[in-house]
MARKOLZA-330248 format. One record per residue (C-alpha): x, y, z; residue in one letter; residue number from 0. Coordinates in Angstrom, 1 decimal, padded with zeros to 4 digits. Layout:
BEGIN
{c1: X; c2: Y; c3: Z; residuo: A; num: NUM} $
...
//
This chain:
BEGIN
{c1: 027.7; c2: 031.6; c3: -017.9; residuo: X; num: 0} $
{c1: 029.0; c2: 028.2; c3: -017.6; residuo: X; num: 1} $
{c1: 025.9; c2: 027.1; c3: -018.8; residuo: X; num: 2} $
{c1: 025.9; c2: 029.0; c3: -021.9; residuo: X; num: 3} $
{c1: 029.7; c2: 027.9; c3: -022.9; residuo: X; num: 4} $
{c1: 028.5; c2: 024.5; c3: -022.5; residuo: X; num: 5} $
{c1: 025.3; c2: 025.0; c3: -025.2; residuo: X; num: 6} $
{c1: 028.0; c2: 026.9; c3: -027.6; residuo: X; num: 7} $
{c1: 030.3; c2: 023.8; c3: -027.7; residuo: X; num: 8} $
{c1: 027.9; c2: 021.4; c3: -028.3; residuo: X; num: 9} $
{c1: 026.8; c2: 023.7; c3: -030.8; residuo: X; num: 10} $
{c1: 029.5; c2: 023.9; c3: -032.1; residuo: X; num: 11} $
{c1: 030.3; c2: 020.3; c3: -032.6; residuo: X; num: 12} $
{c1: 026.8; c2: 019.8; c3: -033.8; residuo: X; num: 13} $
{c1: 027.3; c2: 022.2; c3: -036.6; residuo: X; num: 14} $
{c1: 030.8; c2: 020.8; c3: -037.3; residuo: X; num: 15} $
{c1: 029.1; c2: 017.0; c3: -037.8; residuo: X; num: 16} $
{c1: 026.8; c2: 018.9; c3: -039.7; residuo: X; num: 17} $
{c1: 029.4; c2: 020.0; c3: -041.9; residuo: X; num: 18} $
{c1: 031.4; c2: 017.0; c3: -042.1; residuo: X; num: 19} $
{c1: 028.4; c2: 014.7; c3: -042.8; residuo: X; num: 20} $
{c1: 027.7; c2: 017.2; c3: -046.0; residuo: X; num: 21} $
{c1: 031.0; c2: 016.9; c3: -047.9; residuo: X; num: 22} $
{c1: 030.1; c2: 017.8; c3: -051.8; residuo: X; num: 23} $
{c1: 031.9; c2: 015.7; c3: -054.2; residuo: X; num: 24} $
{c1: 033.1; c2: 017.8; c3: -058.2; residuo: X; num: 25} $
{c1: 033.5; c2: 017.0; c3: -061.5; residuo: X; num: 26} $
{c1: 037.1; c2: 015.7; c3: -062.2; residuo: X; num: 27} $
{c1: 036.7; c2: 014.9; c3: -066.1; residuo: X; num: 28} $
{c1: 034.8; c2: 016.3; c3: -068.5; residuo: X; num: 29} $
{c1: 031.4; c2: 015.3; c3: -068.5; residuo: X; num: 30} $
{c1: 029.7; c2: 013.1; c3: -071.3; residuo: X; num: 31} $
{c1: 033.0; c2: 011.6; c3: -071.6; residuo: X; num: 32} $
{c1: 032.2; c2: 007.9; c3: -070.9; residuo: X; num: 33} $
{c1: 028.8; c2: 005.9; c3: -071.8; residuo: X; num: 34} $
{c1: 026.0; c2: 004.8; c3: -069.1; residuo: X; num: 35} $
{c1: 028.1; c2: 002.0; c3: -068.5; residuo: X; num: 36} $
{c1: 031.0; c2: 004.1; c3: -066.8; residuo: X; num: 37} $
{c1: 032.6; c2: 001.8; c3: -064.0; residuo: X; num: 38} $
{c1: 036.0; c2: 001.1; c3: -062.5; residuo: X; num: 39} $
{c1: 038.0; c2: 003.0; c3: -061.7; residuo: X; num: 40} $
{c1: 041.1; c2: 002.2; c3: -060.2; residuo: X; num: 41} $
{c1: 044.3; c2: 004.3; c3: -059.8; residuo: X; num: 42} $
{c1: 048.0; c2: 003.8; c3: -060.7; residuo: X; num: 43} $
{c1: 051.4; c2: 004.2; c3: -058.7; residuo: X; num: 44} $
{c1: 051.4; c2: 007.7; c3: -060.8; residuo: X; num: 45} $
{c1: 048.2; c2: 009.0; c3: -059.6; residuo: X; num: 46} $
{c1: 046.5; c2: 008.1; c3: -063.0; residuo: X; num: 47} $
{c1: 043.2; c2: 006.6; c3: -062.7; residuo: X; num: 48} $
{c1: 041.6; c2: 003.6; c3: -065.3; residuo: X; num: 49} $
{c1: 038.3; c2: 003.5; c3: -066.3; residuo: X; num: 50} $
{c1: 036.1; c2: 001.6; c3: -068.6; residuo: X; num: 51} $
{c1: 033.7; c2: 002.7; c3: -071.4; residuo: X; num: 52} $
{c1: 035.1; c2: 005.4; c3: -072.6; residuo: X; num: 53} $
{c1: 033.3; c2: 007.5; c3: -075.8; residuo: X; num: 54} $
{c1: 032.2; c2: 003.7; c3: -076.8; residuo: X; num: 55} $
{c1: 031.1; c2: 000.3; c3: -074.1; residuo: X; num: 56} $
{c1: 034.9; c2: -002.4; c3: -074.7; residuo: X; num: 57} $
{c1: 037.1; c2: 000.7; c3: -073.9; residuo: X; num: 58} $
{c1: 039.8; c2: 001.5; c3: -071.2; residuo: X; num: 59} $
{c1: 040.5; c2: 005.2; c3: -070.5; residuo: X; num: 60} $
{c1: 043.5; c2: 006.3; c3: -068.5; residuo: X; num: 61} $
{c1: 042.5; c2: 010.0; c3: -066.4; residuo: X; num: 62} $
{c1: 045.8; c2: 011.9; c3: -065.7; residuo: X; num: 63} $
{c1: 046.1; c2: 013.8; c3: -062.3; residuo: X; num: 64} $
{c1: 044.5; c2: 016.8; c3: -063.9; residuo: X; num: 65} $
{c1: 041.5; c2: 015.4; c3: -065.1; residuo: X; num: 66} $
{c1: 042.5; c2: 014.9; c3: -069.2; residuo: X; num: 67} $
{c1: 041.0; c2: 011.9; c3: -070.5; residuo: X; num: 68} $
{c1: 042.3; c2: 009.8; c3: -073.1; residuo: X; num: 69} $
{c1: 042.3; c2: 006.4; c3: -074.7; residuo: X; num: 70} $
{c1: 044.4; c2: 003.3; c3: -072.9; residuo: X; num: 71} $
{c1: 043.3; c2: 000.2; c3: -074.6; residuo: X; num: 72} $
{c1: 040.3; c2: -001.5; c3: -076.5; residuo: X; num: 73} $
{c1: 038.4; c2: -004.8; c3: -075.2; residuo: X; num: 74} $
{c1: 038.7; c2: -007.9; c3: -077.6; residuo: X; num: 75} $
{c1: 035.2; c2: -007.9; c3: -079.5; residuo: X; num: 76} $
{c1: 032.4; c2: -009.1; c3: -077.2; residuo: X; num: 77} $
{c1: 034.2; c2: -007.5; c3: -074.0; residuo: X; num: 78} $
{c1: 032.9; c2: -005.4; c3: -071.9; residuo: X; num: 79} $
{c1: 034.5; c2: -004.1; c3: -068.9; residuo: X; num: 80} $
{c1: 033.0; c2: -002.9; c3: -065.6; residuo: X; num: 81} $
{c1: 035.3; c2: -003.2; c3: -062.7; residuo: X; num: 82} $
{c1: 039.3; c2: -002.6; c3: -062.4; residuo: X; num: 83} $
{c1: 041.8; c2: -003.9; c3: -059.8; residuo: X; num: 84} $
{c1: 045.5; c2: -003.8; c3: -059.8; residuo: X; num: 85} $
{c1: 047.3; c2: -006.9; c3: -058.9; residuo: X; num: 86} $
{c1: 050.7; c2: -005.4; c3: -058.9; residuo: X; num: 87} $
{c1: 052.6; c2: -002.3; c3: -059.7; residuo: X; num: 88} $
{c1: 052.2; c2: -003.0; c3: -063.6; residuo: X; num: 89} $
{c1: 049.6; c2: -005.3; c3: -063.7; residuo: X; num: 90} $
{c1: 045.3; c2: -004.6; c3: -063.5; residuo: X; num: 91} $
{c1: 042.6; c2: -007.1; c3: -063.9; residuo: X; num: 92} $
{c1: 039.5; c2: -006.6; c3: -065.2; residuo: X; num: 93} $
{c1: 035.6; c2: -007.5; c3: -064.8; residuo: X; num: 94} $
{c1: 034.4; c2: -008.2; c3: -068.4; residuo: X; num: 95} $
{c1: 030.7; c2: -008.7; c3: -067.8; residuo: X; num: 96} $
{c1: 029.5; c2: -009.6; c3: -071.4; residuo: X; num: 97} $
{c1: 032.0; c2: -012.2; c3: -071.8; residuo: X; num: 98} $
{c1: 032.4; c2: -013.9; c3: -068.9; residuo: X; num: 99} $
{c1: 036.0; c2: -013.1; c3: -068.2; residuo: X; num: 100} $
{c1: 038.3; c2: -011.6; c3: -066.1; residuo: X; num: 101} $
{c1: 041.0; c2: -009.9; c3: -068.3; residuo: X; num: 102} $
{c1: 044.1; c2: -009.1; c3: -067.4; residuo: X; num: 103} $
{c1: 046.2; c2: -006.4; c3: -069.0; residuo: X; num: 104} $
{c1: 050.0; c2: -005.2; c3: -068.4; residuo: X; num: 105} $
{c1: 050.5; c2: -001.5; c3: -068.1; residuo: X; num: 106} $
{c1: 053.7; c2: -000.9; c3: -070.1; residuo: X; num: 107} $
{c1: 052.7; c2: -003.3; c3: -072.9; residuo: X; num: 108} $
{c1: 048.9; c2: -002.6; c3: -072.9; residuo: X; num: 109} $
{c1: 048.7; c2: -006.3; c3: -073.9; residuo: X; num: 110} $
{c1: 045.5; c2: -007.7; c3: -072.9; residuo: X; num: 111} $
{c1: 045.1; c2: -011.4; c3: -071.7; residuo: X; num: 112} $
{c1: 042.4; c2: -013.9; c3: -070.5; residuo: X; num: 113} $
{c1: 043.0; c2: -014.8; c3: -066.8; residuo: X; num: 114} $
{c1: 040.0; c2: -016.5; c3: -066.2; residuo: X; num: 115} $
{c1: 036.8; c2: -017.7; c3: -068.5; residuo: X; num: 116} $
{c1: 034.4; c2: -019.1; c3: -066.4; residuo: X; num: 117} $
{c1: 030.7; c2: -019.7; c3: -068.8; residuo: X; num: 118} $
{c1: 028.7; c2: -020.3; c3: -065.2; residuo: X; num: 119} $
{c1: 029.3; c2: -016.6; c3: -064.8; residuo: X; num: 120} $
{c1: 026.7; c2: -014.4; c3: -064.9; residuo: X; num: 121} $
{c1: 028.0; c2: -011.4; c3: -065.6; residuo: X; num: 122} $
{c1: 031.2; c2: -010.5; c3: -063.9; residuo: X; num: 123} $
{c1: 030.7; c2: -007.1; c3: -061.9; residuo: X; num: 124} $
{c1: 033.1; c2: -005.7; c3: -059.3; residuo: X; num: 125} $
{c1: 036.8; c2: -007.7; c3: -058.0; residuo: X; num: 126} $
{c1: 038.6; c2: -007.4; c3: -054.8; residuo: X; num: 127} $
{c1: 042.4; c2: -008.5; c3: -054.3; residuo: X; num: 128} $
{c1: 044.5; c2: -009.5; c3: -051.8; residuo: X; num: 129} $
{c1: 048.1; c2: -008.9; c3: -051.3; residuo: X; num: 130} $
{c1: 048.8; c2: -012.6; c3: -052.2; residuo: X; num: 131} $
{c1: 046.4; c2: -012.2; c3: -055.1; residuo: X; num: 132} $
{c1: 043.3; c2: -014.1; c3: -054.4; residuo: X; num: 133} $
{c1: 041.0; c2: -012.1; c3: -056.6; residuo: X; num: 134} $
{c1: 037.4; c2: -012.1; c3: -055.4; residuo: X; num: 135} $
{c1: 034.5; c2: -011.4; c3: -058.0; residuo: X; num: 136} $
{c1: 030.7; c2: -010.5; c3: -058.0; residuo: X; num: 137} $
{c1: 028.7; c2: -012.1; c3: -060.0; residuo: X; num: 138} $
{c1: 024.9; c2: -010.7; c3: -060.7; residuo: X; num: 139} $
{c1: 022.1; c2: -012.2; c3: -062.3; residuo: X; num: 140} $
{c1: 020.3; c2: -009.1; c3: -062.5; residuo: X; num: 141} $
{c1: 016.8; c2: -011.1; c3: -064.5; residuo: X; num: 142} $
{c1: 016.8; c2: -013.2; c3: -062.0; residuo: X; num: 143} $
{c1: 017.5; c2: -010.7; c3: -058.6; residuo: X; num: 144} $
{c1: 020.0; c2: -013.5; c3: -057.5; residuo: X; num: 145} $
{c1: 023.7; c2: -013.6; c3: -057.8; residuo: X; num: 146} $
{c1: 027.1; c2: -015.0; c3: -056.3; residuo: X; num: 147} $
{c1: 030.3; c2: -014.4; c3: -055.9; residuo: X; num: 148} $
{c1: 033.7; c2: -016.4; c3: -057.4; residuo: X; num: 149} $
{c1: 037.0; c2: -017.0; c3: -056.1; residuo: X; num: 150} $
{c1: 039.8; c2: -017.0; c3: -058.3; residuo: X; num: 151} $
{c1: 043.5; c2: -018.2; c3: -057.1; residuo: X; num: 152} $
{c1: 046.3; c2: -016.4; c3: -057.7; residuo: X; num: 153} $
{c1: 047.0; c2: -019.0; c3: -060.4; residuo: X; num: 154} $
{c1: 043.6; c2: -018.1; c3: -062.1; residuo: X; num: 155} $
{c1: 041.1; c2: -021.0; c3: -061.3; residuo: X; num: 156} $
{c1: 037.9; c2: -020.0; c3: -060.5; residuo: X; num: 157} $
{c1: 036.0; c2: -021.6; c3: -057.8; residuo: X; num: 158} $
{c1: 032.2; c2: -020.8; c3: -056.6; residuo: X; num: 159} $
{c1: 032.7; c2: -019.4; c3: -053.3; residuo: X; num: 160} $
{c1: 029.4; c2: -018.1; c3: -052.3; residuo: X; num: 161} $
{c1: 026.2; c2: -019.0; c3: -053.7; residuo: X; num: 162} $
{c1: 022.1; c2: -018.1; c3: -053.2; residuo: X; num: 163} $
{c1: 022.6; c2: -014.2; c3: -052.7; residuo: X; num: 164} $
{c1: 020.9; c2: -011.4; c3: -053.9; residuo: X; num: 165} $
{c1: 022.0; c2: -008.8; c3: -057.0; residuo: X; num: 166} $
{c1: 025.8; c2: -009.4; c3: -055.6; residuo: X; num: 167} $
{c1: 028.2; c2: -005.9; c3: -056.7; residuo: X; num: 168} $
{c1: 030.2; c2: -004.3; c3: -054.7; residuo: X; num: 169} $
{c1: 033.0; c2: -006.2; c3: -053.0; residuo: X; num: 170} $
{c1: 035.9; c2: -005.5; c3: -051.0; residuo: X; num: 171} $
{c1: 038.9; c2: -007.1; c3: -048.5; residuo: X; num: 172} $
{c1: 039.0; c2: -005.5; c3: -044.8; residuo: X; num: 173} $
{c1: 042.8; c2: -004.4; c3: -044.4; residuo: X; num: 174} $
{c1: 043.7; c2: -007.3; c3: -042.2; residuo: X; num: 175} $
{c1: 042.4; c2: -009.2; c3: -045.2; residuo: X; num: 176} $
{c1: 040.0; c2: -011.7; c3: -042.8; residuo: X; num: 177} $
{c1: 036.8; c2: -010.6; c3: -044.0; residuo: X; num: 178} $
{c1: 035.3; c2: -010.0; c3: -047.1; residuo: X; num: 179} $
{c1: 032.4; c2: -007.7; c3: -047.5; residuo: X; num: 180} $
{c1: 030.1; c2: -008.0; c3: -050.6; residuo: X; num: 181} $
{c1: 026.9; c2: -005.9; c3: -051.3; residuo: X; num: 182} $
{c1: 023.5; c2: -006.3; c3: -053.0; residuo: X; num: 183} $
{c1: 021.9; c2: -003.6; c3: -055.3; residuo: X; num: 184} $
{c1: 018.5; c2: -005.1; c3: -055.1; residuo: X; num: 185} $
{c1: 017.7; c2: -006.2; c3: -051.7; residuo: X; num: 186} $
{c1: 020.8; c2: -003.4; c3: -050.3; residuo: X; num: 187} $
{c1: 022.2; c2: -006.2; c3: -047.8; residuo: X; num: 188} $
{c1: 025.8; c2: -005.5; c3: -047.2; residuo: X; num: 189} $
{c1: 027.4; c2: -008.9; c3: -045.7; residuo: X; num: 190} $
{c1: 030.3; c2: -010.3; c3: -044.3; residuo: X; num: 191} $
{c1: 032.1; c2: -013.7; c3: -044.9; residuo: X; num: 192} $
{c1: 035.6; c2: -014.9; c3: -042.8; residuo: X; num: 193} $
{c1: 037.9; c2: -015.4; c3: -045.4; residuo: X; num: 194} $
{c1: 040.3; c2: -018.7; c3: -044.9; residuo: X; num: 195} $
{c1: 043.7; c2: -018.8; c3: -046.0; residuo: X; num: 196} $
{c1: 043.0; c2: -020.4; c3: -048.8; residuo: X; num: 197} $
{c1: 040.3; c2: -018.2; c3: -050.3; residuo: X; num: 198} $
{c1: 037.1; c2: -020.3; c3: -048.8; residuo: X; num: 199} $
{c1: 034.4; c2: -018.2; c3: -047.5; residuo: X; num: 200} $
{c1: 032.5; c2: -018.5; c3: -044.4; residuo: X; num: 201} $
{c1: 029.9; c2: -017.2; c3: -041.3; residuo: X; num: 202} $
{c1: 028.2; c2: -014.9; c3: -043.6; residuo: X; num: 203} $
{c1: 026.4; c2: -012.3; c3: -041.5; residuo: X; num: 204} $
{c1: 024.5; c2: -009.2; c3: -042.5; residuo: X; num: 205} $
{c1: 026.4; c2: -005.7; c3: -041.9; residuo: X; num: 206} $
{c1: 023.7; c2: -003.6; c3: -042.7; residuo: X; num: 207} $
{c1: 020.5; c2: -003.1; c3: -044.8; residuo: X; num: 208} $
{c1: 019.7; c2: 000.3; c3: -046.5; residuo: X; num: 209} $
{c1: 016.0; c2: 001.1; c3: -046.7; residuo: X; num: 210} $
{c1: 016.5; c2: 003.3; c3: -050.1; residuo: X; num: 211} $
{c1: 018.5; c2: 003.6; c3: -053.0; residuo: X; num: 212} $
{c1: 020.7; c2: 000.9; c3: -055.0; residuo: X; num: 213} $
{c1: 024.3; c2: 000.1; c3: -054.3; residuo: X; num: 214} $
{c1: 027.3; c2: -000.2; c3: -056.4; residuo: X; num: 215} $
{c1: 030.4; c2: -000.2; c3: -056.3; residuo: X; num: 216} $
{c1: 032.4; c2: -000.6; c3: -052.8; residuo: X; num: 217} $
{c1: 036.1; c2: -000.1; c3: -051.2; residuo: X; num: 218} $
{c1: 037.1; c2: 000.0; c3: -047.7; residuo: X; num: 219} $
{c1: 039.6; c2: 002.9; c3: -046.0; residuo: X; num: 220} $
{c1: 042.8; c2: 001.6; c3: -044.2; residuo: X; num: 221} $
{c1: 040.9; c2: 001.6; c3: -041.1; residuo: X; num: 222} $
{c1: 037.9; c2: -000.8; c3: -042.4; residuo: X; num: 223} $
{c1: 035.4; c2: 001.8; c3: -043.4; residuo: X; num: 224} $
{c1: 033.1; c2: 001.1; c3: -046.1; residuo: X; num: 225} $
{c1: 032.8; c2: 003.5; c3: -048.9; residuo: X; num: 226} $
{c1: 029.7; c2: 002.6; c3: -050.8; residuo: X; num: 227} $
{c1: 028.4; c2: 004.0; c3: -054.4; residuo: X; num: 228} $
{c1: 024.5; c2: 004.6; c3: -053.6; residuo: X; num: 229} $
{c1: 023.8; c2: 004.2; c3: -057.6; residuo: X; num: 230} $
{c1: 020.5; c2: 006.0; c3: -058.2; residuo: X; num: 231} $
{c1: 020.8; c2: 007.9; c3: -054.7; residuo: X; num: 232} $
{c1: 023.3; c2: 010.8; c3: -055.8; residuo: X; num: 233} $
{c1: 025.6; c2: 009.8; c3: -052.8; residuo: X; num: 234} $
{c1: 028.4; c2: 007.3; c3: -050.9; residuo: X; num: 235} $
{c1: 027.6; c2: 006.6; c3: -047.9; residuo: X; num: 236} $
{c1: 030.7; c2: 005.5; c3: -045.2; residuo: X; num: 237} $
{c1: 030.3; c2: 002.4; c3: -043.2; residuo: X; num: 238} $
{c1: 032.3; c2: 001.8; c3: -039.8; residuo: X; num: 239} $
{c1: 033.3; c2: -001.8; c3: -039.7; residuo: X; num: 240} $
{c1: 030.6; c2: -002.6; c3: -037.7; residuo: X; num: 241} $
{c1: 027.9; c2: -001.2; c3: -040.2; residuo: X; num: 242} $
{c1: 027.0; c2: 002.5; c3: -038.3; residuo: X; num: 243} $
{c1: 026.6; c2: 004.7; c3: -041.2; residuo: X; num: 244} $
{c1: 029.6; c2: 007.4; c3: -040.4; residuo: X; num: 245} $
{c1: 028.9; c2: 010.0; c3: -043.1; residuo: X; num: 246} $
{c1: 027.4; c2: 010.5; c3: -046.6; residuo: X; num: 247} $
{c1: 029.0; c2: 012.6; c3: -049.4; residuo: X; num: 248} $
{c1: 026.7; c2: 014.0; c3: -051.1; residuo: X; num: 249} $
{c1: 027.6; c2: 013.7; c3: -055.5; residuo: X; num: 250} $
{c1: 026.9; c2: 016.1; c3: -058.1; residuo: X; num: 251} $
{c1: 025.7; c2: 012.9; c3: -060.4; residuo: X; num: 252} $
{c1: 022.8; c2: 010.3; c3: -059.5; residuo: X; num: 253} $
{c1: 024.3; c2: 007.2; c3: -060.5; residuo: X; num: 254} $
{c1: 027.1; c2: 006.5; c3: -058.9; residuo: X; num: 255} $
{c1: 028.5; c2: 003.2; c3: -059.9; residuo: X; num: 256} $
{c1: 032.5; c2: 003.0; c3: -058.2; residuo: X; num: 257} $
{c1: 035.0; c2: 004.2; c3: -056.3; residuo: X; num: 258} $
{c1: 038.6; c2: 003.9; c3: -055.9; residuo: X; num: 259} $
{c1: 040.9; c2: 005.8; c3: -053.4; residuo: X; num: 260} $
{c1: 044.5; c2: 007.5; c3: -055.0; residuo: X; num: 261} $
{c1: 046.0; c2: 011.1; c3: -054.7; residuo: X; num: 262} $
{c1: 049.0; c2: 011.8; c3: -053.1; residuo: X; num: 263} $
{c1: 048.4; c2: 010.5; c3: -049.9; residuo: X; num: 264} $
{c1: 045.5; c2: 008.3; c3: -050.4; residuo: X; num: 265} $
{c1: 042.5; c2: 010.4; c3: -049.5; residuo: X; num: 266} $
{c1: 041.5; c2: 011.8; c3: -052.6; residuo: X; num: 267} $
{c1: 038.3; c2: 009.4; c3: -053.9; residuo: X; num: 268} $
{c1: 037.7; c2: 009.2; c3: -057.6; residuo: X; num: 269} $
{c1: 034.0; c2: 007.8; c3: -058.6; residuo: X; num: 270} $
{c1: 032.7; c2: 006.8; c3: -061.6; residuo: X; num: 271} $
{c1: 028.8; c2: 008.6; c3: -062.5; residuo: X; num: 272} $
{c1: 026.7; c2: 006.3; c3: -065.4; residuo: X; num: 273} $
{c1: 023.9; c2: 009.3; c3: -065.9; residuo: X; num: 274} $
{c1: 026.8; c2: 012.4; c3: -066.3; residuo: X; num: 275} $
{c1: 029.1; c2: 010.0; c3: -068.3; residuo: X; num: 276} $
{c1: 032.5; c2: 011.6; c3: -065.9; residuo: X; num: 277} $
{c1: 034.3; c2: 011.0; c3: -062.8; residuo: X; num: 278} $
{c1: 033.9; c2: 013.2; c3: -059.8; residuo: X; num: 279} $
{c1: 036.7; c2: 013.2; c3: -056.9; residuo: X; num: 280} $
{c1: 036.5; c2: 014.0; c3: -053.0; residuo: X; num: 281} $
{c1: 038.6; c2: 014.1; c3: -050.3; residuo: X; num: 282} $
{c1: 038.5; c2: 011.5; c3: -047.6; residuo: X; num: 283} $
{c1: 039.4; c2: 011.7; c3: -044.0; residuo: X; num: 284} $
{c1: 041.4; c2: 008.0; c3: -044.3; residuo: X; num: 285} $
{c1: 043.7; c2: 006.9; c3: -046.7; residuo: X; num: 286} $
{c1: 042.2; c2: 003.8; c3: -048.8; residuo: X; num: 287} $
{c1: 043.3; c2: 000.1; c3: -048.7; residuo: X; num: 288} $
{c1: 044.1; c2: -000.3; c3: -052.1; residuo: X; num: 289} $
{c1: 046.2; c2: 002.8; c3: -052.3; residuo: X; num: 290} $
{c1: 048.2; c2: 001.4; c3: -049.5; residuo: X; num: 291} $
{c1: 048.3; c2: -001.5; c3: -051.3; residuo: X; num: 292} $
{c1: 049.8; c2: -000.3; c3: -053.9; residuo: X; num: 293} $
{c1: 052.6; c2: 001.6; c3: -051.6; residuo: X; num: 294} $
{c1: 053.3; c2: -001.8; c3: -051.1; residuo: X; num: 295} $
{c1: 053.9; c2: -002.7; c3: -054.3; residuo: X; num: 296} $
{c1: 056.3; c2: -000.2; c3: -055.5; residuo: X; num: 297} $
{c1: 058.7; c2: -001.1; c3: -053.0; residuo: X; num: 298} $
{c1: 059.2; c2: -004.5; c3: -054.5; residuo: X; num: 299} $
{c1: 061.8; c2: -004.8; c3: -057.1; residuo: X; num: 300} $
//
């Protein structure tokens, strides 16, 4: 008897992993909304989340908490945007990958500013931000298979801060803001680089290598996980810090190319899918870094 109690609980928890490990994302906005270049996203202290390319490539969308899409702002001509970070409460930044910018737009206004040009760009992909505002940015040479990645100070000069890499896109800062972990869609490397306090970058190291699929877009949980778009794959795959794949979430979409975290306590996921032209949302067992972030920021007057 013992014995069979014993085989039902591991059972049990075996079919419970099981379970876990299959989590199903669904549609949150209507689909066809957005061009093959839908990217972002990023989310608001409202629970609205920001996309780019929407009906037309040079767009900004805004997503209420219901899933209505509708117009926030148009790039200048020869913008286009790809991925969105908040800096602040009322403030976002911008990855403008066809002209080598990073814009910079205020909420309440919607006026739209250049915070960085920078023509050795390639073509500026994903950012990540610290609390103090060092803005990190991935920079692809897709041609070529090679890429890089920028550091920009919170005063807006743009310094190459790693060089030699591989298709470089998605990018994030670990919670204790000490590491920095950037992926490559091509050669799907995800590493890790100490970051110094004044925005250098150093001991790369490799966290782990996928043997399928292309990656995109990345963000990290409050704990350090790694929530990675598997563009082409139809998934996200979780990371632990230490680069043990933790679970996959399974998307209704192939090509998943973001993610940011929002909802009213942080777990809800929003991703951005290129082949349905929509965002699909699922719920995740850890509140997300940048959603705490931006906690953060609301409490400062």
């Amino acid at each position: 008897m013992k014995i069979n109690i014993l085989q039902a609980i591991i059972l049990l928890i075996i079919c419970s992993c099981s379970a876990y490990a299959q989590t199903v994302s669904k549609n949150f906005s209507a689909q066809g909304e957005f061009t093959n270049n839908c990217e972002g996203p990023a989310v608001d202290s409202e629970g609205n989340v920001y996309a780019v390319n929407f009906a037309r490539d040079g767009t900004i969308a805004v997503v209420n908490k219901r899933g209505k899409t509708s117009f926030f702002t148009t790039l200048p001509k020869g913008s286009t945007g790809n991925g969105i970070r908040f800096g602040d409460k009322n403030t976002f930044y911008v990855a403008d990958f066809t002209g080598h910018n990073i814009l910079k737009v205020d909420l309440i206004t919607r006026n739209l500013s250049v915070f960085v040009n920078e023509p050795k760009m390639n073509q500026p992909n994903d950012l990540a931000i610290t609390a103090k505002g060092h803005i990190y940015c991935s920079d692809p040479n897709w041609k070529e298979g090679t890429g890089q990645v920028w550091h920009v100070s919170p005063e807006g000069k743009a310094t190459l801060a790693a060089e030699n890499m591989g298709t470089t896109n998605g990018i994030d800062v670990s919670p204790d803001e000490k590491t920095l972990y950037v992926n490559e869609s091509v050669q799907r490397n995800v590493w890790a680089f100490d970051i110094a306090p004044d925005g250098k970058l150093s001991n790369k190291r490799l966290v782990h290598q996928f043997s399928d699929g292309g990656l995109d877009g990345m963000r990290c949980d409050v704990l350090g996980n790694l929530y990675i778009a598997r563009h082409g794959k139809g998934e996200v795959a979780v990371l632990s810090p230490d680069g043990k794949i933790i679970q996959t979430i399974k998307t209704l979409g192939q090509k998943v190319s973001n993610i940011c975290f929002g909802g009213k306590n942080g777990k809800t996921c929003y991703i951005t899918l290129q082949d349905t032209g929509c965002l699909e949302t699922f719920k995740a067992k850890n509140a997300g870094r940048e959603w705490a972030m931006m906690k953060a920021y609301e409490t400062v007057k």
